[in-house]
C-alpha positions as CSV (number, residue, x, y, z in Angstrom):
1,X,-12.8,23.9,-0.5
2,X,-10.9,24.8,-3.4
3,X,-7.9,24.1,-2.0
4,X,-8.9,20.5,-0.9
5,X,-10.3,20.1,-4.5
6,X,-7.2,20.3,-5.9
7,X,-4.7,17.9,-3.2
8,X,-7.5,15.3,-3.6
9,X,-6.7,15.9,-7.3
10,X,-3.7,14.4,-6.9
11,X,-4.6,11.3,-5.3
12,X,-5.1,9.3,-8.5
13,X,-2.4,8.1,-10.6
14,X,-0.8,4.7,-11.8
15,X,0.8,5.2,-8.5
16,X,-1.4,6.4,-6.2
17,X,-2.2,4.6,-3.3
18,X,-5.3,6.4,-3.1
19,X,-6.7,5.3,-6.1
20,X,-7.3,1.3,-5.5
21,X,-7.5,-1.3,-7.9
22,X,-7.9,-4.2,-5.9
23,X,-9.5,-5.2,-2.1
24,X,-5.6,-5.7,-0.6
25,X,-5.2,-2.0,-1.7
26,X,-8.4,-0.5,-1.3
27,X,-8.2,-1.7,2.7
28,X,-5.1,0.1,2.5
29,X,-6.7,3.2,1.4
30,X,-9.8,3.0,4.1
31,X,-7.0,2.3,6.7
32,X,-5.3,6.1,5.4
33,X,-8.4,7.6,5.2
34,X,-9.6,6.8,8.8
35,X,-6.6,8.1,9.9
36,X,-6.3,11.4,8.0
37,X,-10.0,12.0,9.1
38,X,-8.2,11.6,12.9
39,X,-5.9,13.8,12.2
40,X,-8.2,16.6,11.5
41,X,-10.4,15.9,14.1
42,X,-7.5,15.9,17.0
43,X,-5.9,18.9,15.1
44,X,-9.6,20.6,15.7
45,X,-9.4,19.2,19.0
46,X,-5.4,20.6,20.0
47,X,-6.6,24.6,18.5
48,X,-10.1,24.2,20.2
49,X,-8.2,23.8,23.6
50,X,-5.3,26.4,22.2
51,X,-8.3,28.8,22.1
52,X,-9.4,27.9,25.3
53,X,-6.3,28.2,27.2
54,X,-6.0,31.9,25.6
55,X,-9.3,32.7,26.7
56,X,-9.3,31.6,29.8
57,X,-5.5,32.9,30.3
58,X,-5.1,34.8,33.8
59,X,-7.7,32.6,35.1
60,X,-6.9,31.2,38.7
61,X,-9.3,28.3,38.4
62,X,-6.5,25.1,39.0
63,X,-6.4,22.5,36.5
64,X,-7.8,19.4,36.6
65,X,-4.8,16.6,36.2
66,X,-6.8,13.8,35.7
67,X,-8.5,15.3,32.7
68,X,-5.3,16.9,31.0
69,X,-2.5,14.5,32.4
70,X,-4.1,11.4,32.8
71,X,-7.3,11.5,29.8
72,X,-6.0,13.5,27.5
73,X,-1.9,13.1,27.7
74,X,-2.3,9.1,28.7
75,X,-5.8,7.4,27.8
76,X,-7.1,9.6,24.6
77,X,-3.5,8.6,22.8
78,X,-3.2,5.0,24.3
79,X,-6.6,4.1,22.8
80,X,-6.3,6.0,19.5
81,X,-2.8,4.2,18.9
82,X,-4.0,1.1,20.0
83,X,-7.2,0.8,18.0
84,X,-5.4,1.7,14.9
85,X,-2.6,-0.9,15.5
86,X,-5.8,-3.6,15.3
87,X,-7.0,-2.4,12.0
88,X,-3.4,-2.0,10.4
89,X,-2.9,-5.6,11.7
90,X,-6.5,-7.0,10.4
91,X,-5.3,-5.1,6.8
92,X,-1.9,-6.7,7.4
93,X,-3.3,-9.9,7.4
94,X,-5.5,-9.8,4.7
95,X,-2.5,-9.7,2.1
96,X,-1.3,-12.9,3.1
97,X,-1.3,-15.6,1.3
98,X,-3.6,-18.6,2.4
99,X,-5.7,-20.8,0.0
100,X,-5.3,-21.8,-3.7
101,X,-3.6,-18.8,-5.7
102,X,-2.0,-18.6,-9.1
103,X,1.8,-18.2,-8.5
104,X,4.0,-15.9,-10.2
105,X,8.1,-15.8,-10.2
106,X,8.6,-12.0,-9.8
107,X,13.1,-11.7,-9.9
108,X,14.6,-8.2,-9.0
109,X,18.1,-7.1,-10.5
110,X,20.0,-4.0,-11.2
111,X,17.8,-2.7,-12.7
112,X,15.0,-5.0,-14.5
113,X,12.0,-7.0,-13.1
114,X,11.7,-10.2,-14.6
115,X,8.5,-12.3,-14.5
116,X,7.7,-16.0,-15.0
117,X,4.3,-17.4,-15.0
118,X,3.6,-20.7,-14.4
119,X,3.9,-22.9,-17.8
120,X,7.1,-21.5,-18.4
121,X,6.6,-18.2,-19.8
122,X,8.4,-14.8,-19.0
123,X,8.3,-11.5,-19.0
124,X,10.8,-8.8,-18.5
125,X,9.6,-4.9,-17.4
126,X,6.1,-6.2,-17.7
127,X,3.6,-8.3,-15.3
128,X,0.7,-10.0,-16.9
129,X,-1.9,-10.6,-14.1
130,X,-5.7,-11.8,-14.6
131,X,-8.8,-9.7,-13.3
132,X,-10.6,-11.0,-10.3
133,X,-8.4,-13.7,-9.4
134,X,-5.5,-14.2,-6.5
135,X,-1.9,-14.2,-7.7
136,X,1.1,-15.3,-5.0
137,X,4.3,-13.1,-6.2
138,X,7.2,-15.3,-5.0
139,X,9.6,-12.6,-4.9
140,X,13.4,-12.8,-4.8
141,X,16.4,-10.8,-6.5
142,X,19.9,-11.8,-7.9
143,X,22.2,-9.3,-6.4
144,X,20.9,-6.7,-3.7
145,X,18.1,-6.0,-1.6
146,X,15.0,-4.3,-4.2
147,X,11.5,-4.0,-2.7
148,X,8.4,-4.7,-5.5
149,X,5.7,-2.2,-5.1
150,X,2.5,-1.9,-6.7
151,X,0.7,1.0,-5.4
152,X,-3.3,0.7,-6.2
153,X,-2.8,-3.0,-5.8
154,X,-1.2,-4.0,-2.4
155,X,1.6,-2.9,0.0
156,X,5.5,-3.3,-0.8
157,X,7.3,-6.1,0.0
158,X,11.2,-6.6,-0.3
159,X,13.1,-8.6,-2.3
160,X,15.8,-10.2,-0.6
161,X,18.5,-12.6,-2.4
162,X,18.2,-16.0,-1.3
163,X,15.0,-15.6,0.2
164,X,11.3,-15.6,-1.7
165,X,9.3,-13.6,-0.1
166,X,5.0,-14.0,-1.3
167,X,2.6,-11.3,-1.7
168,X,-1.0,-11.8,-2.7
169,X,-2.3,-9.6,-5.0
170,X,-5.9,-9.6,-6.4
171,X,-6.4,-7.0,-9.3
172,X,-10.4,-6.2,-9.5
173,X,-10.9,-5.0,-13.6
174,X,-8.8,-5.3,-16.6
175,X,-6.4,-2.5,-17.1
176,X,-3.0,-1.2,-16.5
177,X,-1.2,0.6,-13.6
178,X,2.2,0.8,-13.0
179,X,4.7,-0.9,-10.2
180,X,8.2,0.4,-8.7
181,X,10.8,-0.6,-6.3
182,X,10.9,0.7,-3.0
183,X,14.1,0.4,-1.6
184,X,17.1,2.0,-2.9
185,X,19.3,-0.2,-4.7
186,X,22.1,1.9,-6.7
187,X,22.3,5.1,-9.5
188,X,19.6,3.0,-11.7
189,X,17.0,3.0,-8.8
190,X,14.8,5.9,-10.0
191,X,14.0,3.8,-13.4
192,X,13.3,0.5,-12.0
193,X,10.1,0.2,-12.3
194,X,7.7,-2.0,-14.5
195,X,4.6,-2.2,-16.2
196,X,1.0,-3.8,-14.9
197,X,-1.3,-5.7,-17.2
198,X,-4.7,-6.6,-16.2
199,X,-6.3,-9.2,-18.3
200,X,-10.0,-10.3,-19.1
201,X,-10.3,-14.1,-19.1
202,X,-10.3,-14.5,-22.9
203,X,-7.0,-12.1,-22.9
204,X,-5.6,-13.7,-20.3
205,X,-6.3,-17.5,-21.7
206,X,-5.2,-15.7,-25.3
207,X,-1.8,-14.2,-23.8
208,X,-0.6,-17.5,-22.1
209,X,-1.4,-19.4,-25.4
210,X,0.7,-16.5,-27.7
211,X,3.8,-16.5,-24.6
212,X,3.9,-20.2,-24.6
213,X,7.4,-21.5,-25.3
């Protein structure tokens, strides 16, 4: 018990993915969850029937095929794998972006995030983003592949030069968390990262007004 105390210690963190900040992410989490809990219960299933087979070893009662080769080898895996490629697909799906959304410019380079919000304002290493409402990242970059990623908020998505990519994020409370990019992209990789700032509506409607050009 101990032990578990502390590795579920870890789990939080501005870039724990454990530790959700929004519904896109938090679906994410259940999805990890549900399958660490049927991990440990196949695990206890695989030394239950390692037990068995040592108990029972020098037996000459035959083995049943259909239950080993065909239930446990073919079915038990085929309907475990299958049920959890519906969920990661219904999670999937939920980060897409349909309906009315605030759109931000997110712009990767070697090795800076740059940001630009819809009246015209930018930020560089830091994205502004308001509580309880959906923001569309069009993302792109200047020079190589990057991938933006945003732990407690959503899943990563890549930025590809010449192509915008959208991700819909949808930040639940006002605070501040921290974002990265996913995909190698040279000797600077391990610093490009950037800040998250979740506004309040009278922070949010005060930041645009102060940022305006």
């Amino acid at each position: 018990m101990v032990f578990c105390g502390v590795a579920l210690a870890g789990c939080e963190g501005a870039l724990s993915t454990l530790d959700p900040a929004g519904p896109h992410a938090a679906s994410v989490a259940g999805l990890w969850w549900s399958m660490f809990g049927g991990a440990l219960m196949l695990a206890a299933l695989v030394w239950a029937l390692l037990l068995l087979a040592f108990r029972r070893r020098g037996a000459e009662r035959p083995a049943s095929r259909r239950l080993w080769i065909v239930g446990l080898g073919l079915v038990l895996p085929g309907v475990v794998l299958s049920s959890l490629l519906l969920v990661a697909l219904k999670v999937g799906s939920g980060t897409l972006p349909r309906g009315e959304a605030l759109r931000i410019e997110a712009q990767a380079s070697r090795w800076t995030w740059t940001f630009v919000y819809p009246d015209g304002q930018a930020s560089e290493g830091v994205l502004h983003l308001p509580a309880g409402r959906a923001v569309d990242l069009g993302i792109t970059a200047t020079d190589v592949i990057h991938s933006l990623w945003i732990p407690r908020l959503a899943g990563k998505l890549d930025a590809i030069p010449g192509k915008a990519n959208v991700l819909r994020l949808i930040a639940s409370e006002p605070g501040r968390m921290q974002g990265t990019c996913a995909e190698y992209c040279g000797p600077g990789h391990a610093g490009h990262g950037f800040e998250v700032v979740v506004h309040d509506a009278a922070d949010w409607a005060a930041w645009l007004a102060e940022e305006r050009p």
